[in-house]
N, C-alpha and C positions, 0 to 999 in steps of 0.2 A: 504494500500500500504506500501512499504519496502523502507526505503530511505537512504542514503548512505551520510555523506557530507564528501569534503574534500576541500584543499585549501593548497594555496602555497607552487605548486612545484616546479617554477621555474627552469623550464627547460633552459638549457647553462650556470649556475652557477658552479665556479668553486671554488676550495679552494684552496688558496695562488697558480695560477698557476696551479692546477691538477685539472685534470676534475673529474665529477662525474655523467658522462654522462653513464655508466656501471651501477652507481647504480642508476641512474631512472629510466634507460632497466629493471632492476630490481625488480624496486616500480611498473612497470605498469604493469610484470609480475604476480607479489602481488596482485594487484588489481583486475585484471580482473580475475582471479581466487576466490579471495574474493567477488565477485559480483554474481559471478555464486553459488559461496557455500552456502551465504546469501539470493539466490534471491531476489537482489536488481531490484525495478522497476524505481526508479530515484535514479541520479546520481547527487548533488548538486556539482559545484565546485565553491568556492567563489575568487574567485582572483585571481592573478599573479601566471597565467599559466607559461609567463616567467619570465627572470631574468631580459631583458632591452628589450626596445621598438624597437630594433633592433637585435632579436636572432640568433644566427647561425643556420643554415639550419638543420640541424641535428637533432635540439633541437623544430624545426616547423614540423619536418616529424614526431618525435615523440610525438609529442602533436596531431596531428591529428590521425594519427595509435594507439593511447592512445583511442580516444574518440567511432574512430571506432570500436575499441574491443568491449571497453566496450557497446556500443549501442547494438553492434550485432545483425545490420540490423535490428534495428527498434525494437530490442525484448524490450528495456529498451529506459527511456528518459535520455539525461544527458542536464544537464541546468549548462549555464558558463557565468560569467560575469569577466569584466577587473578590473585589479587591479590597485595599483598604479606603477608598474614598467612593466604594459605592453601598449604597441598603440592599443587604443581604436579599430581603422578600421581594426588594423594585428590583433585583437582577432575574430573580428565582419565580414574579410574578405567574408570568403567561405560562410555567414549564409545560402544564400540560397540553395547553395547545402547542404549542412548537416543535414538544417533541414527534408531534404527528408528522414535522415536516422536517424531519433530521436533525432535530436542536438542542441539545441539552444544555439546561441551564441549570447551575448548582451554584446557591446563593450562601450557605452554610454549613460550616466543615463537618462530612458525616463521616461514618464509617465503611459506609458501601463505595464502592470503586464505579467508575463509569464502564460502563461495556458497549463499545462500538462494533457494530456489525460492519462490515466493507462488501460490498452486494457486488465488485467488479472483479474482487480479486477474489472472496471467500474466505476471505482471511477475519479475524479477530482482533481486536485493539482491548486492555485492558489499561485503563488509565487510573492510577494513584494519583487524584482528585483531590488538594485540601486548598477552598477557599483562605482567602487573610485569617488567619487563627488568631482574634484577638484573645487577650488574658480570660478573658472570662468565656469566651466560647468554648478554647479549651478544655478552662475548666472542665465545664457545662458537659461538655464528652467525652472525656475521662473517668468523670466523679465515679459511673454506675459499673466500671469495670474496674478500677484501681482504688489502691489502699491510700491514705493519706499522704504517703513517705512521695510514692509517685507527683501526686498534686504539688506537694511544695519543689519537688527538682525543675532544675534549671526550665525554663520556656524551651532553651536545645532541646534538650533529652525529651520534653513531651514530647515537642514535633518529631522526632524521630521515631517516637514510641509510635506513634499513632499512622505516622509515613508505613510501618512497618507494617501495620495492623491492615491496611490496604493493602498495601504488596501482597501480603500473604494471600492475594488472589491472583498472584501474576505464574504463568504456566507455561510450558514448554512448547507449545505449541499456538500461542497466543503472541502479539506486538506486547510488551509490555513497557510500560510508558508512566511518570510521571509528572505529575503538573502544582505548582503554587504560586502563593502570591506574597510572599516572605522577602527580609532583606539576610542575603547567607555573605559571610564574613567576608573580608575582601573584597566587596562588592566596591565600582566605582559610583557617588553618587551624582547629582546635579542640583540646584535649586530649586526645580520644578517640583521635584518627588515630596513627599508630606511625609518625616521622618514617623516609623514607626520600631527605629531600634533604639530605646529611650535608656540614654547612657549606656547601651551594647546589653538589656538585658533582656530585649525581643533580637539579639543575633544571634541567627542562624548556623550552627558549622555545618561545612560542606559535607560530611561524615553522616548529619542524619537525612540526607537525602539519598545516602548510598542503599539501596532497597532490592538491588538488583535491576534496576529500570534501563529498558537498552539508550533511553534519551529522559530527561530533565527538563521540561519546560518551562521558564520562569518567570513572574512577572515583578515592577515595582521599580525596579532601576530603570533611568531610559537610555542610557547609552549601552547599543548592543554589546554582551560582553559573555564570556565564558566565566566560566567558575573553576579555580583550586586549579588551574591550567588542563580542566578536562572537556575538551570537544564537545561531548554530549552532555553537558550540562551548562543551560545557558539561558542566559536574558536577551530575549527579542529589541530591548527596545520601545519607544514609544515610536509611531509612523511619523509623529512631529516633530521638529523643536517644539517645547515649551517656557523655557525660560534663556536669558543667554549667556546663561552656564553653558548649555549646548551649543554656543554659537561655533560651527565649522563641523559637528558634528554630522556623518552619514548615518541616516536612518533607512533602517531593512528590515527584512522577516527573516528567516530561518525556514527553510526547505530540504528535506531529505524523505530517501525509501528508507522503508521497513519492513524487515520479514523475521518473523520468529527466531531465536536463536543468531539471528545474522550484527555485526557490528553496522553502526549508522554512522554515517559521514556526514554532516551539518552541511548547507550550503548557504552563504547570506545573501540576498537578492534585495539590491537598492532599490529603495523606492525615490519615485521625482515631483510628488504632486505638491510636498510643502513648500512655503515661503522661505527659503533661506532667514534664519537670524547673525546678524554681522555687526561688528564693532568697528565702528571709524575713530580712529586718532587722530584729530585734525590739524597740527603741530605750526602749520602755515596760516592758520585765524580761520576767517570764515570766509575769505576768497576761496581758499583752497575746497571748502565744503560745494561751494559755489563751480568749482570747475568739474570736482567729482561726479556733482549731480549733472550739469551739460555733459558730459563726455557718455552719459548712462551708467556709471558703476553700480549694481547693484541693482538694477531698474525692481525686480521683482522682492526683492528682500526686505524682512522689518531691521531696522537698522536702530545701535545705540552709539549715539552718538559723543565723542569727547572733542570740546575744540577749545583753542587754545586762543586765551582773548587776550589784549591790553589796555582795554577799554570793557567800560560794561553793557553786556548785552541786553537789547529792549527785546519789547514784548513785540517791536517791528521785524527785528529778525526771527524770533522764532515762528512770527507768523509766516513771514516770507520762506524759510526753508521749510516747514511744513505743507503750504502751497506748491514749491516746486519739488517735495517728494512725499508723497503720501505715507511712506512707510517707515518714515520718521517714528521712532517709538518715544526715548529718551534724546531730550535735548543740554548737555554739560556746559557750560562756560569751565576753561580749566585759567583761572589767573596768576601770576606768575609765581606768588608766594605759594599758591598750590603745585604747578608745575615743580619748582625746585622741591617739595616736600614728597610726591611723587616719585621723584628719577630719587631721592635720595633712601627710598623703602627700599628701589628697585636694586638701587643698590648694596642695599643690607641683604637682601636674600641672597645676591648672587654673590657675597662675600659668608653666607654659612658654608661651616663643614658640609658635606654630602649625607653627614652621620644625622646635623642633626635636622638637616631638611625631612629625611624622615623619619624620625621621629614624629617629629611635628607630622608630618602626612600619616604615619600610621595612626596616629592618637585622634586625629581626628576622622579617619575611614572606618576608625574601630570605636567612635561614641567614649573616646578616651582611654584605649586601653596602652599599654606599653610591651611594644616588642624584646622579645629576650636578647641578647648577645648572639643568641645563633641564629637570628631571624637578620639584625643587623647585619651581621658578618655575611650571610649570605648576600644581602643587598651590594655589598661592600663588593664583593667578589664579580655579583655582576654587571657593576659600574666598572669596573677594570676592565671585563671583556666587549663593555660598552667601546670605551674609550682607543678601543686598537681598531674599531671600527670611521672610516674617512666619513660621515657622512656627522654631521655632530647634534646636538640635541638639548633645548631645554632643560633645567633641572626637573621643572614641571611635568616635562613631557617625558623624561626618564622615570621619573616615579610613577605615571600613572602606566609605563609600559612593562617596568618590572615586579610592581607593588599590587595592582589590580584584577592581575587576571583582563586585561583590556584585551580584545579580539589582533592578530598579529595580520 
């Protein structure tokens, strides 16, 4: 079988005030097109369908008209679970109508596994299924199997326990497949995501997702990424940018075959239909923003902007550069006592050790924890074999390629 993942699209999110309800019209146009070209036989979506537990209508009409494309009456299955920024019951509403049209929708972490039938191939899908497991849902489905001792261990070890307790449907002659909406350690994050590992003690290890499942499906981070540097266990992604943390980031799905018993090789397949998010440093005032814009840079992109003034700016220029680019998001005056305080941060980071850059980058990837001497030292080793390499690199962009698990 052919399977397709994605995850958080968050439908009715908007940026600073503009909607982006054009380009999910968009992404779903992408997709179900993409599904057809791929023959995709499932449809994995991990999480936050929406943006809040209360969506605008608009944003429900096209998340269902979304799923019914892509089904197309029954030809393909899509299997959806809740994230953390959607209402379990508003995901889980219609299930029984939908699933008449290949939909499953699971709004609350149960203990039953999803079972996909594949009508093309005859094959079987068993998916370990846990929507966003908050604290108390958990709880709530452990209590009536486990002893007390269980209830208090770590948030890890439930999710694991209960990861397992699905597994334990997964069979030798069957796809066996998991899916969640969790943030698992190491994860890279963005601005956009609504932290749900509060001070690292809803983190995930990659350990209790090991279940035996031949792929991992994940949602909650939006930069696509793998996990614990394993293949088959990964985050899709959001289809968007949403914040411009993301700004330059490639947004895709995850595509591969499955056959019982067989290993799976991930494939990521770019998608084109969002607005580019882009940051201008305007360093030459506001001529230069002026030439940028005649020349077209950027025509289609929401844009944040930094410019650099010596005089101060009216409410006449931001009107005017907002007239001649609509996708003006942020507009910065940067003045010179700013600028010199700027280049002079700029230049304290890139005067840290390497040691304690991350630091600082692990303690904050990990909700504050601190890496041992042999996690360091590893880093350490592979900044040396960095460095014999002619091609050279941000401290930035080194850390999030050896510390994250970020896709190679």
């Amino acid at each position: 079988m052919r399977i397709l993942h994605t995850a958080d699209w968050h439908f009715g999110r908007s940026l600073e005030g503009r909607s982006r309800l054009e380009e999910q019209e968009a992404f779903v146009d992408e997709l179900a097109q993409l599904v057809r070209d791929e023959q995709i036989d499932l449809v994995m979506l991990a999480g936050d369908v929406y943006d809040s537990v209360n969506p605008p209508a608009a944003s429900e009409q096209l998340f269902y008209e979304a799923v019914a494309r892509l089904a197309d009456n029954g030809k393909r299955t899509i299997a959806v679970i809740a994230g953390n920024h959607d209402h379990p019951e508003r995901v889980s509403a219609s299930a029984p109508l939908a699933a008449r049209s290949g939909i499953q929708l699971v709004g609350m972490p149960t203990a039953q596994p999803m079972i996909i039938d594949v009508a093309r191939t005859g094959e079987q899908a068993v998916i370990a299924a846990l929507p966003y497991p908050s604290e108390s849902r958990l709880r709530e489905l452990l209590s009536e199997a486990t002893d007390e001792g269980v209830l208090r261990s770590a948030y890890s070890e439930r999710v694991g326990r209960l990861m397992m307790q699905l597994g334990a449907a997964f069979r030798p002659d069957t796809v066996n497949l998991a899916m969640s909406h969790i943030y698992v350690l190491g994860g890279l994050e963005t601005d956009s995501e609504r932290p749900i590992q509060i001070g690292g003690a809803y983190t995930v290890d990659p350990s209790a997702l090991q279940i035996g499942a031949q792929y991992v499906a994940l949602g909650h981070l939006h930069r696509p990424q793998r996990v614990a540097g394993d293949e088959t266990m990964r985050y899709s992604g959001s289809p968007l940018a949403y914040s411009f943390s993301e700004a330059g980031q490639a947004k895709s799905v995850t595509v591969f075959d499955a056959e019982p018993g067989k290993l799976i090789v991930p494939q990521e397949i770019l998608l084109s239909s969002g607005r580019p998010l882009v940051r201008w440093s305007a360093k030459g005032g506001i001529s230069e923003v002026y030439s940028w814009i005649e020349e077209g840079r950027d025509s289609r992109a929401w844009i944040d902007l930094d410019v650099w003034m010596t005089e101060a700016m009216t409410l006449q220029h931001v009107q005017q550069l907002r007239k001649l680019h609509e996708g003006l998001v942020h507009i910065r005056p940067v003045y010179p006592e700013q600028a010199e305080a700027l280049e002079a941060d700029h230049r304290t980071r890139e005067q840290l050790p390497a040691e304690e850059l991350f630091r600082r980058f692990f303690s904050r990837q990990t909700g504050g924890g601190e890496p041992d001497a042999e996690t360091v030292q590893l880093f350490l080793e592979l900044i040396a074999e960095d460095e014999e390499d002619t091609m050279p690199v941000s401290s930035d962009e080194l850390l999030e390629q050896q510390v994250g698990g970020d896709r190679e």
